[in-house]
TILUM-620678 format. One record per residue (C-alpha): x negated, y negated, z; residue number from 1; residue in one letter; chain. Coordinates in steps of 0.001 Angstrom, whole numbers, always signed. Layout:
<nodes>
+---------+---------+---------+-----+------+------+
:       x :       y :       z : pos : code : unit :
+---------+---------+---------+-----+------+------+
:       X :       Y :       Z : NUM :    a :    A :
...
+---------+---------+---------+-----+------+------+
</nodes>
This chain:
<nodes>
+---------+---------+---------+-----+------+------+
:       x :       y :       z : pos : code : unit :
+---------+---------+---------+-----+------+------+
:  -18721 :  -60983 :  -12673 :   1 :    x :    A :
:  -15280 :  -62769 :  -13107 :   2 :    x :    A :
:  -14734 :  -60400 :   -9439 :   3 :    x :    A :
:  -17359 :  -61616 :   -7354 :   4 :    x :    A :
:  -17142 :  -65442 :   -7973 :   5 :    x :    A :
:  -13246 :  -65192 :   -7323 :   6 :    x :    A :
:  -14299 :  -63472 :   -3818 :   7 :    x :    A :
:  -17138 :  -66225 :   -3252 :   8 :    x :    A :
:  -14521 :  -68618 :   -3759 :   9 :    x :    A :
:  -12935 :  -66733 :    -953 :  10 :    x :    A :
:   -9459 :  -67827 :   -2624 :  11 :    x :    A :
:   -7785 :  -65198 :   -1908 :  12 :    x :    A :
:   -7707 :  -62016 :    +734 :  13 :    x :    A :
:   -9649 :  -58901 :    -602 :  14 :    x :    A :
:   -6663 :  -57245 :    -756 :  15 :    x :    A :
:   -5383 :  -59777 :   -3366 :  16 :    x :    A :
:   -8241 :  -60175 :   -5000 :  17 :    x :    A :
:   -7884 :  -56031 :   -6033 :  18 :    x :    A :
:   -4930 :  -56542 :   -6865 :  19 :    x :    A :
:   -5246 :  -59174 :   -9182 :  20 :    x :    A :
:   -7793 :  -56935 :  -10677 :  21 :    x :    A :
:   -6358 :  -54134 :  -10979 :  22 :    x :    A :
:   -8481 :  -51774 :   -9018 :  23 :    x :    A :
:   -8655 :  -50044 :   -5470 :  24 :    x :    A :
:   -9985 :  -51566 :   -1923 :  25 :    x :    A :
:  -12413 :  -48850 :   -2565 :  26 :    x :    A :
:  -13793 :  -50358 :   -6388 :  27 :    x :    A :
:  -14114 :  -53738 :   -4971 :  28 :    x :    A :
:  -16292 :  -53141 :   -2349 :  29 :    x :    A :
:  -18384 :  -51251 :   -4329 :  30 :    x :    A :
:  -18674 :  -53907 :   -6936 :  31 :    x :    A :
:  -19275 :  -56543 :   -3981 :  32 :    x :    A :
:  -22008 :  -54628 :   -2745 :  33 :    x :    A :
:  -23529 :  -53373 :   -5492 :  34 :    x :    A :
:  -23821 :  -57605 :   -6484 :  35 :    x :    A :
:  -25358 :  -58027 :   -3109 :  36 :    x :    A :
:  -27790 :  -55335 :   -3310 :  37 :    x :    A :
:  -28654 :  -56231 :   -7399 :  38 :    x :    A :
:  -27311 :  -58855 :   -8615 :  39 :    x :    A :
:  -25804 :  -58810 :  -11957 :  40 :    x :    A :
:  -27778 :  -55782 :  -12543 :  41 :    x :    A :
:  -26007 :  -53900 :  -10301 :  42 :    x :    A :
:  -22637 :  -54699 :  -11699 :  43 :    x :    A :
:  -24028 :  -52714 :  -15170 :  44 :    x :    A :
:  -22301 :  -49084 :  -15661 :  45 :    x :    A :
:  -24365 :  -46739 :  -13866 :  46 :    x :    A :
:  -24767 :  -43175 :  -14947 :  47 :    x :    A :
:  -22666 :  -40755 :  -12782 :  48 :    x :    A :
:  -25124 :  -37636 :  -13741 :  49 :    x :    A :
:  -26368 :  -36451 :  -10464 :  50 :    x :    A :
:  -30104 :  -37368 :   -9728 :  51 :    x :    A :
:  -31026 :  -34137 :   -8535 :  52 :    x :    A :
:  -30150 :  -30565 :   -9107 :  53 :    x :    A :
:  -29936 :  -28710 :   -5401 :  54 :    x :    A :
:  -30272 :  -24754 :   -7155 :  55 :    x :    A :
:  -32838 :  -25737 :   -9758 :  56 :    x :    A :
:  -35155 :  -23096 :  -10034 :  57 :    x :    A :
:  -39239 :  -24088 :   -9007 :  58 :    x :    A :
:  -41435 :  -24250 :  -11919 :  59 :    x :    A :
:  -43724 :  -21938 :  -11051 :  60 :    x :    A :
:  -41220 :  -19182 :   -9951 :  61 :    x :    A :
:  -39046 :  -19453 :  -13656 :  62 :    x :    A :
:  -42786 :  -18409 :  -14894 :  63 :    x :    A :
:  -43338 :  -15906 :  -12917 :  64 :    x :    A :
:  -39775 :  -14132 :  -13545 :  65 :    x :    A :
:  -40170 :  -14947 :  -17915 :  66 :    x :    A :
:  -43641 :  -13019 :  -16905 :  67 :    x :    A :
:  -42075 :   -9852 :  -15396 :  68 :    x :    A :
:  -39505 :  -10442 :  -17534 :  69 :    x :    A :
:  -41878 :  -10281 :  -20708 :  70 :    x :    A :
:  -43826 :   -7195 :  -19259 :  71 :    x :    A :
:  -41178 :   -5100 :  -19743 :  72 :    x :    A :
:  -40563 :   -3239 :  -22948 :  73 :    x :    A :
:  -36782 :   -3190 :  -24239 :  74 :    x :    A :
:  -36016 :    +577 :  -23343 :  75 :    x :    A :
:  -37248 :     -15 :  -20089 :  76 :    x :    A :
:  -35133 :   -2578 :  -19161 :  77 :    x :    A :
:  -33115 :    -784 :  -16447 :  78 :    x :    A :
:  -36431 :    +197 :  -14724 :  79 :    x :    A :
:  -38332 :   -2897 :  -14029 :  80 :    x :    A :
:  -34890 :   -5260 :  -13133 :  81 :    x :    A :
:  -36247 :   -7414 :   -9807 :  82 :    x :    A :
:  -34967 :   -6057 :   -6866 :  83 :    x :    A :
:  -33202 :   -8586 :   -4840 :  84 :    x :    A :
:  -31478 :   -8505 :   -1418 :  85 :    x :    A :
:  -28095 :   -7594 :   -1566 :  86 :    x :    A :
:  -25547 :   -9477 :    +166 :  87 :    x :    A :
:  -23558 :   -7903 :   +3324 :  88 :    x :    A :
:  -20132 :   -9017 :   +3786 :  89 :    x :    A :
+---------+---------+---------+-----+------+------+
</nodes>
């Protein structure tokens, strides 16, 4: 908080201002913005965890592969693997 009322006192450049600080161009203007956008809220540690995971697999297709997976006995494994499209380089 100490960061944004020192730039709203516009006392010094921004450049100073992160330096005084201790922390990168880059830091500041997040910290400025993220007080702009929600208030002191937004100056709380966020999580860095991604929101979203891009290869998840869909619900309903992780059941259907534990199904076929299930409907196979263990000395017929090699005989009911899913066939999948091989990759040509």
């Amino acid at each position: 908080m100490e960061f944004v009322v020192a730039y709203k006192s516009e006392d010094y450049n921004f450049t100073e201002l992160c330096a005084l600080f201790g922390v990168s161009r880059e830091c500041g203007y997040k910290w400025i913005r993220r007080f702009e956008d929600d208030g002191v809220d937004g100056l709380k540690d966020q999580s860095r965890a991604p929101k979203t995971c891009p290869h998840k697999v869909d619900d309903a297709v992780r059941e259907l592969l534990l199904e076929a997976r299930h409907g196979c006995s263990d000395d017929t494994t090699s005989s009911c693997r899913l066939a999948a499209p091989r990759a040509r380089f």
